[in-house]
C-alpha positions in Angstrom: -4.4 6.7 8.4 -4.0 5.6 5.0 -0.5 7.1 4.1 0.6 5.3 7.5 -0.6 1.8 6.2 1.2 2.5 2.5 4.3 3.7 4.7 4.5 0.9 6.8 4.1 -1.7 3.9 6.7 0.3 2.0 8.6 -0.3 4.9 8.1 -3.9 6.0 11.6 -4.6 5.2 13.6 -2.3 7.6 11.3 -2.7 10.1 11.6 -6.2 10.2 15.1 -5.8 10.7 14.8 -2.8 13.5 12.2 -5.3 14.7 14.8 -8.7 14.8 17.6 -6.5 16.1 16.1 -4.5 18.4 13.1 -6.5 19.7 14.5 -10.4 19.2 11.0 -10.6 17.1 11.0 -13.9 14.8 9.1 -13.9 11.1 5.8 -14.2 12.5 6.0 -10.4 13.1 7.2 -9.9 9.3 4.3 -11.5 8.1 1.8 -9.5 10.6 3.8 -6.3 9.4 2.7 -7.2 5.5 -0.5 -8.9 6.4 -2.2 -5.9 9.1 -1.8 -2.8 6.9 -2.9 -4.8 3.8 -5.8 -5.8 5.6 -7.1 -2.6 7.2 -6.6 -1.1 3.7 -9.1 -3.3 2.5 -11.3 -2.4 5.0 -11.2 0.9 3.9 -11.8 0.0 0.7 -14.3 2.0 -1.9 -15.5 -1.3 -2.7 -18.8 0.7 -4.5 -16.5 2.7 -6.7 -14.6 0.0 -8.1 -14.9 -0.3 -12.2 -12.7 -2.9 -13.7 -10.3 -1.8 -16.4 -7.3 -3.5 -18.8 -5.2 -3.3 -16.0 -7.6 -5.4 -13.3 -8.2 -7.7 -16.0 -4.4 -8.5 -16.8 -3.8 -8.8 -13.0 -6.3 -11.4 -13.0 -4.8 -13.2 -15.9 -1.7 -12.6 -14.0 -2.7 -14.5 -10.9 -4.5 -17.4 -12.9 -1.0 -18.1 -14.5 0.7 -18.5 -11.0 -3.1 -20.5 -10.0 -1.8 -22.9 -12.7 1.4 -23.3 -12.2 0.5 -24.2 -8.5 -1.9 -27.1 -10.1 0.7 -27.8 -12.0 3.9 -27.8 -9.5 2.7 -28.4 -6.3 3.3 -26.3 -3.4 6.8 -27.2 -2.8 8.1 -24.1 -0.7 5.4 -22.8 1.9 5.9 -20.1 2.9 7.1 -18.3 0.0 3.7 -19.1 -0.8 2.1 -17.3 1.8 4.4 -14.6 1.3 3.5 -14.3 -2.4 0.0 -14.3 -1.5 0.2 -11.1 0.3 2.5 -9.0 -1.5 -0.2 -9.8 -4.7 -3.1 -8.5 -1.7 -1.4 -5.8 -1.9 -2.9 -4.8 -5.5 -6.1 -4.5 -3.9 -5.3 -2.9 -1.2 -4.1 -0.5 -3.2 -6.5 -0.3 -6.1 -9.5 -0.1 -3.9 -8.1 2.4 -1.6 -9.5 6.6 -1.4 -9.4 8.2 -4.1 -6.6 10.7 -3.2 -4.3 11.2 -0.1 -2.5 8.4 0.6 0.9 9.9 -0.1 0.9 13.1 2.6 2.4 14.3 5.7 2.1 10.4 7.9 3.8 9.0 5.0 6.5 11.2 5.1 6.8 11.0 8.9 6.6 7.1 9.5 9.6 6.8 6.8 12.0 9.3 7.9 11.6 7.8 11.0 12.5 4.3 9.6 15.3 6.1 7.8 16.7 7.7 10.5 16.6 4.7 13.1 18.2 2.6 10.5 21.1 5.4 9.7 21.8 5.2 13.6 21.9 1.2 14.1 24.1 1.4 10.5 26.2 3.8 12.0 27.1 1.9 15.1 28.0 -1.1 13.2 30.0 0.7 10.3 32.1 2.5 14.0 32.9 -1.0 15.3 33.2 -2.7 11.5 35.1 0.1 9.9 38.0 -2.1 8.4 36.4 -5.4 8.3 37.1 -7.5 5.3 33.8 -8.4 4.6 33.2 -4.8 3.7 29.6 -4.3 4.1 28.8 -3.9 8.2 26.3 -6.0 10.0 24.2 -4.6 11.8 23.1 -5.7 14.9 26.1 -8.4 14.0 24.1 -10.5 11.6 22.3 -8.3 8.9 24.8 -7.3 5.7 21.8 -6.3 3.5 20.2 -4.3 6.1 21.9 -1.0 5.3 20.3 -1.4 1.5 16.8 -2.2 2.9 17.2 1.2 4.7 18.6 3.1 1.3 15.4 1.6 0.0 12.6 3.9 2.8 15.1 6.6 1.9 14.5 6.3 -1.8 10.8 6.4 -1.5 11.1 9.0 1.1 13.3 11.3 -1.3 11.3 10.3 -4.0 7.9 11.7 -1.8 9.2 15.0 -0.9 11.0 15.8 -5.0 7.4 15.4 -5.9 5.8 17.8 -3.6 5.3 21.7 -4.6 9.0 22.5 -4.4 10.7 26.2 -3.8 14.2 26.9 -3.4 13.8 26.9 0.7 12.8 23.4 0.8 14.8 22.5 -1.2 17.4 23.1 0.7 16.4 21.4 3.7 15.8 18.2 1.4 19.1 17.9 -0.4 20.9 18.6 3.9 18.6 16.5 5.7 19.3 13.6 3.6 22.9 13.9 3.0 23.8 12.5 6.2 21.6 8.7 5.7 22.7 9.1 2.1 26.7 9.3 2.8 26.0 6.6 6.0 24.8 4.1 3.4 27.1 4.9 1.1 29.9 3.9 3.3 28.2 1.0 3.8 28.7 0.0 0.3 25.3 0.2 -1.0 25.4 0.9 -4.5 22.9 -0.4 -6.9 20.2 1.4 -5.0 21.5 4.7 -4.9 21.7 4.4 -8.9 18.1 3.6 -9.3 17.5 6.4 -6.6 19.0 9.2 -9.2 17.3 7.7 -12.2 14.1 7.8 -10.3 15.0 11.4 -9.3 15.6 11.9 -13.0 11.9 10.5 -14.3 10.2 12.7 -11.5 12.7 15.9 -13.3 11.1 14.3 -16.8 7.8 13.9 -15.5 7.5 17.4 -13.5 6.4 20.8 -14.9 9.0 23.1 -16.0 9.2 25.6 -12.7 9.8 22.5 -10.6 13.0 21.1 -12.6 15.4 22.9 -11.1 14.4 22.0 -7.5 14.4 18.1 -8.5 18.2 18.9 -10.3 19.4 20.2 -7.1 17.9 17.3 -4.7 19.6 14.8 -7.7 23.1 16.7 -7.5 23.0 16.5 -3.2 22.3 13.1 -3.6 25.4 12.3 -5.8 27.1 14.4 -3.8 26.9 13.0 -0.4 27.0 9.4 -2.2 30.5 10.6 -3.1 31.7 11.7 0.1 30.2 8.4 1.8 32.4 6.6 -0.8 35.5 8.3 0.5 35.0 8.0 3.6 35.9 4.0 3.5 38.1 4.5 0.1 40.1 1.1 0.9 37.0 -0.9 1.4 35.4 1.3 -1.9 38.1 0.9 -3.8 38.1 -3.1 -3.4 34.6 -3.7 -4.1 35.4 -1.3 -7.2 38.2 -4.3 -7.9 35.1 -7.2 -7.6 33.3 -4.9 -10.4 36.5 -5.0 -12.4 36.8 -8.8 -12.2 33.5 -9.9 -12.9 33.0 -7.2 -16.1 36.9 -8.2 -17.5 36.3 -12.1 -16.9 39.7 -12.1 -15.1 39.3 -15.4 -13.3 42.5 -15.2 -12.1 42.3 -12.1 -9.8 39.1 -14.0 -8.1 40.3 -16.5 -5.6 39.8 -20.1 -6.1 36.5 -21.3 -4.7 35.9 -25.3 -4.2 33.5 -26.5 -7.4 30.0 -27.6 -6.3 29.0 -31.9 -6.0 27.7 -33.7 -8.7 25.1 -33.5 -10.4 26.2 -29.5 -10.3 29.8 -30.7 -11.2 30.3 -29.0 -14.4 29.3 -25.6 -12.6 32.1 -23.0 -12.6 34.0 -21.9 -9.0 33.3 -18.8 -7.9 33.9 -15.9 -5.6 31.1 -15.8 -3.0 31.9 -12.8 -2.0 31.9 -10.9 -5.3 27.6 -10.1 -5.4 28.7 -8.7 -9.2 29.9 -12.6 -10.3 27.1 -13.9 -8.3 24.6 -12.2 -10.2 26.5 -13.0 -13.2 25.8 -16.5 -12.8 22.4 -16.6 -11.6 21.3 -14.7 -14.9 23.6 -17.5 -17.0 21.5 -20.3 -15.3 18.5 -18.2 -15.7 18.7 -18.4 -19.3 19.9 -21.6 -19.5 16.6 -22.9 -18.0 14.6 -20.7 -20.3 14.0 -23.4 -23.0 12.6 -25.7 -20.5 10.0 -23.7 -18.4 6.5 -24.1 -21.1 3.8 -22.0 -20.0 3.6 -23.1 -16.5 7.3 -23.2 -15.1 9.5 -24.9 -12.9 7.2 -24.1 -9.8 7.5 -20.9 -7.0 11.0 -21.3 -6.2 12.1 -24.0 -8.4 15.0 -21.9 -9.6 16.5 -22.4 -6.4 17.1 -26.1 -7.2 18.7 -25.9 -10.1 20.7 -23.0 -10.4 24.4 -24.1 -9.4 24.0 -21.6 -6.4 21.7 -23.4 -4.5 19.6 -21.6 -2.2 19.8 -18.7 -4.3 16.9 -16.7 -6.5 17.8 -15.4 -9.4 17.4 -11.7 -8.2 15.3 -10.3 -11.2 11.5 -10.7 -10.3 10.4 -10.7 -14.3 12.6 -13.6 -15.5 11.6 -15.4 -11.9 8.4 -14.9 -13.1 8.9 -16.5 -16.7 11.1 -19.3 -15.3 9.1 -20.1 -12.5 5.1 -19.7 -13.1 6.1 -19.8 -16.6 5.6 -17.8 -20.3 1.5 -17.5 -19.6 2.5 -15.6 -15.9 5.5 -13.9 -17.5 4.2 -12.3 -20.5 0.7 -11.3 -18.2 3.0 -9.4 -15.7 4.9 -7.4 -18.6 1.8 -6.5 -20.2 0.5 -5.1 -16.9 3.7 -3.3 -16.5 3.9 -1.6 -19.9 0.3 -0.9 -19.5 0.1 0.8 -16.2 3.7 2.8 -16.7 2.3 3.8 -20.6 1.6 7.4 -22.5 -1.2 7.8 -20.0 0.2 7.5 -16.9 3.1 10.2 -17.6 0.4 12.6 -18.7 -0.8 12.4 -15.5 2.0 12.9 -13.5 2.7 15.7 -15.7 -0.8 17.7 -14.0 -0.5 15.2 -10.5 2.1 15.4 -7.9 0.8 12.2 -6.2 0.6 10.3 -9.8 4.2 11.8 -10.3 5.3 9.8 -7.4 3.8 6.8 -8.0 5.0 6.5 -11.5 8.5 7.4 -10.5 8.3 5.2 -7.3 7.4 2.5 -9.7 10.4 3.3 -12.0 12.2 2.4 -8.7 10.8 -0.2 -7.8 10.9 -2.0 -11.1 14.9 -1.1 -11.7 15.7 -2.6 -8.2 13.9 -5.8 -8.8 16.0 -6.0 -11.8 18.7 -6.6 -9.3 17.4 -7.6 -5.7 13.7 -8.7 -6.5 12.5 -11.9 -5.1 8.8 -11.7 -6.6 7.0 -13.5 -3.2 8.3 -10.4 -1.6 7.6 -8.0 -4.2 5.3 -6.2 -2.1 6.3 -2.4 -3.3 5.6 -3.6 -7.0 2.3 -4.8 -6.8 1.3 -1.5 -4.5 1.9 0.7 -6.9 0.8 -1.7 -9.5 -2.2 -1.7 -7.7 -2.3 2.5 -7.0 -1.7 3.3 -10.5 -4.3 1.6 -12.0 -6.6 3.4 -9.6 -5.4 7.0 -10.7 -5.7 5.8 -14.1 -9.4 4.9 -13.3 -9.7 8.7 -11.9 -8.1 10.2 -14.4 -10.7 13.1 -15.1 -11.1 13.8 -11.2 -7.5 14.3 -11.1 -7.6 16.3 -13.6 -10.1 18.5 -12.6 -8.2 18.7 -9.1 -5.2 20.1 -11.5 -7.3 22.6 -13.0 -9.3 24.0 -9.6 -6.3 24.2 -7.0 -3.3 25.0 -9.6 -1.5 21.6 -9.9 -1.5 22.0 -13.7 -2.3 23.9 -16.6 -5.9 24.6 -17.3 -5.6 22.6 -20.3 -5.7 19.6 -18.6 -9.4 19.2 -18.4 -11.4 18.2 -21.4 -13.5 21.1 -22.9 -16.8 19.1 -22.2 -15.5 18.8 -18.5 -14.9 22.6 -18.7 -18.1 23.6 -20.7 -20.2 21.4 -18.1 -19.1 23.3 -15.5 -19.4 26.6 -16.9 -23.3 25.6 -17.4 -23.9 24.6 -14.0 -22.2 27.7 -12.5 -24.6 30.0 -14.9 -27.6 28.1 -14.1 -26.9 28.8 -10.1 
C-alpha cells in the first residue's frame, strides 16, 4: 500500500495529464491526486517512533521562513499556496512513514504503468505531429511538456529497478524494456531530463557495491543508446532545436527572429525568441539575479518573481533561487542547509550497505538537478518526499544496517562491533 501511495505522488504529474486528456478532469482532481496519498500516508504514520533530528529541525526553520514571508507579503497567489502546502506535507508523509518497504514491487508496477500509458498517448501525437514546427508534440492537442513529465515516472522507474539486486538477466530486460519509452521521448525532444536520468544512473554506479557496477554501466549505456536513436528518428526537428542551443550559448541575436519588446514599465527588457526554452531560461536566471539585491530575509512573496521578471507569467525554473528570491535569504539558506545535510557523508554510506537508501539518495540527485531547470517549488512535491524519506533512513541508520549485515545487502562491516558483540551475547545466553 505504501509504495502505491509514494508511486502515485511520484506520479501526480502524468497522471494529471492522462487524467485531463483522457477523462476531461479539471485541477480539482490534481490536487486530490497530491492531497489523498499524502493523507493516508499520514495515517499510516509511526507517529510513536518519531525522534526529531538536525534535519526535522531545519525543515521547521525552513517552513517558519516561508510562515514569514506570508506575514510579510500577503497571500497574493492562492492557489500556489495551497499547492505549496501540500507538496511540504509531503515531508511528513514521508518521514513518519514504516520503517522499510515503501520502494518494492507496487511501486514499480503503478509507474511502468504510468510510463507506458504516457509512451502510447506520446506516440499518437508524435504520428500525427511528426513534422510540426513547433517540434515538441501535444498530446492530446494541448500538452507540449507532457512527454517530459512522462520521462520524469520513467527516470524514477529506471532509477528503482538499477537499484535492485541486479544480475546480467535482468539486466537485460531493463536496458530492452525501456528503450522503447526512452527513444519515444527522445523524439519528442525531451532533453534535459534524460541528462539528469544518466547522472542519476551514474551516482547509483558511485553509490553501489562493486559486483553491481557493471549491471548499472549497462542500463546507463541502453539508455544513451536508445536516446540516440530517438534523436534520429526526427533528425530535422533535432537538428533545429540543436540550432536554438547554438543561438542562445553564441549570443547570435541575429539567427533568433525578431520578437515585439514588452510595454513599459518592462520597456528596456530585451526581445526574444519564445520559442527558444534555452534563451528563455537564459533570461529568467538574468532577472533572477538582478532581483537578488532586493529580496532581504523575507522576499518578494510566493510568486512574486512572476511580476517582475520581463517574462511575465513565468517562474524562474530553479526552485533554490525561487526560494531565496521569493520567501527570501532566512527560507533560502534553511533549504540548502537541509539539502547538504540530508545528501551528506552519511547518507552515501548508507546507500553503499542499502538498496532502498541507494535509491532515495540517487532519486534525490534527480530530483534536485531537474529543479535546477523545470522546478516550480509549490510543486516540488518529489523534493520534499525524499527530503522527508531520507531523513527517516538516516534516523534508522543502525536498523538498516543490521538488515545489511543479516540478509547480505552489505558487508558485515557495516554493523558496529557493540551492535555485533550485543548480539553475539544474546544468542550465547539462549
Amino acid at each position: 500500500m505504501q509504495s502505491v501511495l509514494f508511486a502515485v505522488l511520484l506520479s501526480v504529474g502524468p497522471i494529471a495529464v492522462l487524467a485531463h486528456g483522457l477523462a476531461g478532469t479539471g485541477s480539482m482532481i490534481t490536487g486530490l491526486l497530491m492531497a489523498l496519498p499524502t493523507a493516508a500516508l499520514l495515517v499510516l504514520a509511526r507517529w510513536r517512533e518519531f525522534t526529531p533530528d538536525l534535519c526535522d529541525m531545519l525543515f521547521v526553520l525552513f517552513c517558519c521562513g516561508i510562515a514569514l514571508s506570508f506575514a510579510a507579503n500577503g497571500v497574493i497567489a492562492q492557489k500556489e499556496a495551497v499547492l505549496l502546502a501540500l507538496s511540504l506535507a509531503a515531508y511528513p508523509a514521508a518521514r513518519l512513514s514504516p520503517r522499510h518497504g515503501a520502494i518494492s514491487t507496487g511501486f514499480v508496477v503503478v509507474t511502468a504503468a504510468v510510463v507506458t500509458v504516457g509512451a502510447i498517448v506520446t506516440v499518437v501525437a508524435l504520428a500525427g505531429q511528426w513534422n510540426d514546427n513547433h517540434g515538441k508534440p501535444l498530446v492530446f492537442g494541448e500538452y507540449d511538456a507532457a512527454p517530459a513529465q512522462f520521462t520524469i515516472s520513467l527516470g524514477f522507474l529506471v532509477l528503482a529497478l538499477a537499484c535492485t539486486d541486479l544480475n546480467w538477466r535482468r539486466t537485460a530486460w531493463i536496458s530492452i524494456l525501456s528503450a522503447v519509452p526512452t527513444a519515444i521521448f527522445a523524439a519528442s525532444i525531451v532533453r534535459y531530463s534524460f541528462v539528469v536520468i544518466v547522472v542519476a544512473l551514474l551516482a547509483a554506479m558511485v553509490a553501489a557495491r562493486p559486483t553491481q557496477r557493471k549491471f548499472i554501466a549497462v542500463i546507463m549505456c541502453a539508455t544513451i543508446a536508445s536516446i540516440a536513436v530517438g534523436a534520429v528518428a526526427r533528425s530535422s526537428t533535432t537538428l533545429k532545436f540543436a540550432r536554438h542551443a547554438e543561438v542562445a550559448l553564441t549570443n547570435n541575436e541575429a539567427a533568433a527572429p525578431a520578437m515585439p519588446a514588452p510595454p513599459a514599465p518592462q520597456a528596456s527588457c530585451p526581445a526574444i525568441d519564445r520559442d527558444n526554452s534555452i534563451i528563455i531560461r537564459q533570461q529568467l536566471y538574468k532577472d533572477a539575479f538582478a532581483l537578488l539585491p532586493e529580496v532581504g530575509l523575507t522576499g518578494l512573496g510566493l510568486d512574486g518573481f512572476t511580476q517582475r521578471s520581463c517574462l511575465k507569467g513565468f517562474q524562474v525554473h530553479n526552485s533554490v533561487l525561487q526560494v531565496i528570491i521569493e520567501f527570501g535569504w532566512l527560507g533560502g539558506v534553511f533549504l540548502i542547509l537541509m539539502l547538504c545535510h540530508t545528501m551528506g557523508k552519511r547518507m552515501f554510506s548508507l546507500a553503499r550497505i542499502n538498496r532502498e537508501a541507494r535509491f532515495v539518495l540517487c532519486s534525490l540527485v534527480f530530483t534536485l538537478m531537474l529543479g535546477m531547470a523545470h522546478g516550480r517549488i509549490s510543486r516540488d512535491i518529489a523534493l520534499f518526499l525524499f527530503l522527508g524519506y531520507a531523513a527517516k533512513l538516516r534516523s534508522s541508520a543502525l536498523a538498516i544496517e543490521e538488515q545489511a549485515w543479516i540478509f547480505g545487502d552489505g558487508p558485515i562491516r557495516a554493523i558496529p562491533a557493540g551492535a555485533v558483540g550485543a548480539c553475539l551475547n544474546t544468542k550465547a545466553a539462549a
